[in-house]
C-alpha positions as CSV (number, residue, x, y, z in Angstrom):
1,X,-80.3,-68.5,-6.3
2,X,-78.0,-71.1,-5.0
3,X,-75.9,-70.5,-1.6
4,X,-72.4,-70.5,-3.6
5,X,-74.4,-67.8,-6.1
6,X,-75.4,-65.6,-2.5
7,X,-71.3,-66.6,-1.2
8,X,-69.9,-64.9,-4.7
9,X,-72.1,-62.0,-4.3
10,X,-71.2,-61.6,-0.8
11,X,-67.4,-62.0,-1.7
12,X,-67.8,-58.9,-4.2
13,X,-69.8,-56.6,-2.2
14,X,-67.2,-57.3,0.9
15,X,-64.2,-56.7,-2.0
16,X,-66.1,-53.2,-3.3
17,X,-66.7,-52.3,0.2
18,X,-62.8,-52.8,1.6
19,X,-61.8,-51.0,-1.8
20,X,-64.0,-48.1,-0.6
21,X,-63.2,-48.1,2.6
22,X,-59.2,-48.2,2.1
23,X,-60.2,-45.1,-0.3
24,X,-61.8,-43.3,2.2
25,X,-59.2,-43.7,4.7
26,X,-56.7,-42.3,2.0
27,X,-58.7,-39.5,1.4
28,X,-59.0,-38.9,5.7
29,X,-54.8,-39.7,6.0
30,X,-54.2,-37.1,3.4
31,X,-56.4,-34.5,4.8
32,X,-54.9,-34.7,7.8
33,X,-51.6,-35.2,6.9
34,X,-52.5,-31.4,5.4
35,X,-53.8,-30.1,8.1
36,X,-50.4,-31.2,10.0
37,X,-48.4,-29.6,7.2
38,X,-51.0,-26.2,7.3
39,X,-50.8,-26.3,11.3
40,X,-46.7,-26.5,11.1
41,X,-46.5,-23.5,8.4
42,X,-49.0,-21.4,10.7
43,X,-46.7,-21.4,13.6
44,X,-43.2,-21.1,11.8
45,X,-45.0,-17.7,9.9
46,X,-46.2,-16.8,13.4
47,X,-42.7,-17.3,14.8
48,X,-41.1,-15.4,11.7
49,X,-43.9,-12.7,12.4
50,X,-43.0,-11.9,16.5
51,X,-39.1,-12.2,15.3
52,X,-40.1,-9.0,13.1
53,X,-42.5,-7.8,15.4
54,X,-39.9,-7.6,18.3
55,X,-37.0,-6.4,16.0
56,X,-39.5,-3.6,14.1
57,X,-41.4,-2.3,17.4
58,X,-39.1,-2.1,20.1
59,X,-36.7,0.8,19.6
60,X,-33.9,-0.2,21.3
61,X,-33.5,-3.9,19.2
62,X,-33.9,-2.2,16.0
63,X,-31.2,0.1,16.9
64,X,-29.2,-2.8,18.0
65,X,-30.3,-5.1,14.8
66,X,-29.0,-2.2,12.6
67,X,-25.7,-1.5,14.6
68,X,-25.5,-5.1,14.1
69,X,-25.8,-5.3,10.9
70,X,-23.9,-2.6,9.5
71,X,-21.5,-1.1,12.2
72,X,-21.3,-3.8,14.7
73,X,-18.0,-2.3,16.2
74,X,-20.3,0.7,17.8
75,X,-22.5,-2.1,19.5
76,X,-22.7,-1.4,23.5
77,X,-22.4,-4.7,25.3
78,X,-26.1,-4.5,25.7
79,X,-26.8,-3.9,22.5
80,X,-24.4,-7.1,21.6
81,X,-26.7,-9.4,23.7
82,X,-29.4,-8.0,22.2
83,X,-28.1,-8.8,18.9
84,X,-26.7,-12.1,19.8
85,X,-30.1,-12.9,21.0
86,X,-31.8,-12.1,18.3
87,X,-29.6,-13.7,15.9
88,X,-30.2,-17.2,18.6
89,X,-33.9,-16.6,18.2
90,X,-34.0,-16.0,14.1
91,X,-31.8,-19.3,14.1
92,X,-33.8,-21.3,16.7
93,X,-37.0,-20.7,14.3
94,X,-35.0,-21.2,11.1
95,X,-34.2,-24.5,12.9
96,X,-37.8,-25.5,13.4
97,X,-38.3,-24.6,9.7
98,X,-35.5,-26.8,8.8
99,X,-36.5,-29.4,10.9
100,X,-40.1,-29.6,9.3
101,X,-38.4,-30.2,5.6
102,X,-36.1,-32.7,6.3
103,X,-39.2,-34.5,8.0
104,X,-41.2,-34.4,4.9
105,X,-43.9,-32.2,7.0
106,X,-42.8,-28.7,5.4
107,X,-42.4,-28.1,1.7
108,X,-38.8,-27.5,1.2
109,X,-39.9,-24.3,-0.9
110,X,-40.4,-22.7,2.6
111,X,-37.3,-23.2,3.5
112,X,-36.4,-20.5,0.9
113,X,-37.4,-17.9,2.6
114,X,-35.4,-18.4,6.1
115,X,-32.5,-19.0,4.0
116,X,-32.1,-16.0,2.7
117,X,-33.1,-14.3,6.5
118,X,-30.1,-16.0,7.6
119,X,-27.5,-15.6,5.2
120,X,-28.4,-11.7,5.1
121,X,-28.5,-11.3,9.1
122,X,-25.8,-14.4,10.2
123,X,-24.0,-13.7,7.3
124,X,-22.8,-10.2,8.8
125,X,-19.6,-10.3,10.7
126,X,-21.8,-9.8,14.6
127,X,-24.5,-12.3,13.0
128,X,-21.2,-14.9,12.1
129,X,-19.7,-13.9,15.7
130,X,-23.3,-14.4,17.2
131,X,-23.7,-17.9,15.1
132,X,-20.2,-18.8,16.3
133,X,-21.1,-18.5,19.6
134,X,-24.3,-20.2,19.7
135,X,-24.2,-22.7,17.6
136,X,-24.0,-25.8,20.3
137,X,-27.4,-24.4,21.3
138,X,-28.4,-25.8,17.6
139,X,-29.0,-29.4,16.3
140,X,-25.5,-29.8,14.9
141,X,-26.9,-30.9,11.8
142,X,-28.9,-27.6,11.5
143,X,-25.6,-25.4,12.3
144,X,-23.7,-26.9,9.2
145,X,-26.3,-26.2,7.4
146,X,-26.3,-22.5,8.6
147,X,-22.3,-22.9,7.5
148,X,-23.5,-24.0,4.1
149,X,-26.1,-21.0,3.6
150,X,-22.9,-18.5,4.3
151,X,-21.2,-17.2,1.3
152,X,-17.4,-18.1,1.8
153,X,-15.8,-15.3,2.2
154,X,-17.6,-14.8,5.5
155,X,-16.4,-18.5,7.1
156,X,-12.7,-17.8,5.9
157,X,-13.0,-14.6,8.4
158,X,-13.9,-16.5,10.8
């Protein structure tokens, strides 16, 4: 075998081995790229989770979630800043799940869900007041898109 035969042989193992090796490093970006997307679901689920958690075991915020909701002129002023809280908390983790779609990390599927959380709690007249009054504590971008989630009738009250 002649040393340009050994050089062409060389050439092709070196061109099956960078073809493997760029394939293998696909394979290890896309795993990973999973386990970023698995990681970033995980915690917005765990954030949705204490959100309901707080809301479900505590007493006096479910009374003040439900005054809220459907009689928010009986709402003590404690009972307000509970709600207004809670409605700054739901909307800080809607935020994050927002956030993670635009970016690509999320699937926007999952998005689905904390819209319809938000226009069912923000859309009440103390969530729109709460929204209204917290909104410069949200990425502007984020708070129109809160405005766009509201059915209409609720911004013209507004």
């Amino acid at each position: 075998m002649s040393i340009a035969e050994l050089g062409s042989i060389g050439e092709l193992v070196a061109a099956v081995a960078t073809i493997l090796t760029r394939a293998y490093l696909a394979l290890q970006i896309r795993q990973s790229n999973r386990t970023h997307q698995l990681t970033a679901v995980t915690r917005l689920s765990e954030s949705s989770e204490k959100w309901i958690g707080q809301v479900v075991q505590d007493t006096e915020v479910l009374d003040a979630y439900l005054l809220g909701l459907e009689e928010p002129e009986k709402l003590s002023r404690e009972q307000r800043a509970r709600f207004n809280l809670l409605v700054l908390q739901l909307l800080r983790g809607g935020e994050a799940g927002w956030i993670q779609v635009q970016w690509g990390v999320v699937d926007s599927d999952y998005w689905a869900g904390f819209r319809a959380v938000i226009k069912h709690v923000v859309g009440s007249t103390a969530g729109r007041r709460a929204f209204d009054q917290s909104r410069h504590f949200l990425n502007p971008k984020f708070a129109s898109e809160v405005e766009r989630i509201l059915p209409a009738s609720d911004l013209e009250g507004s």
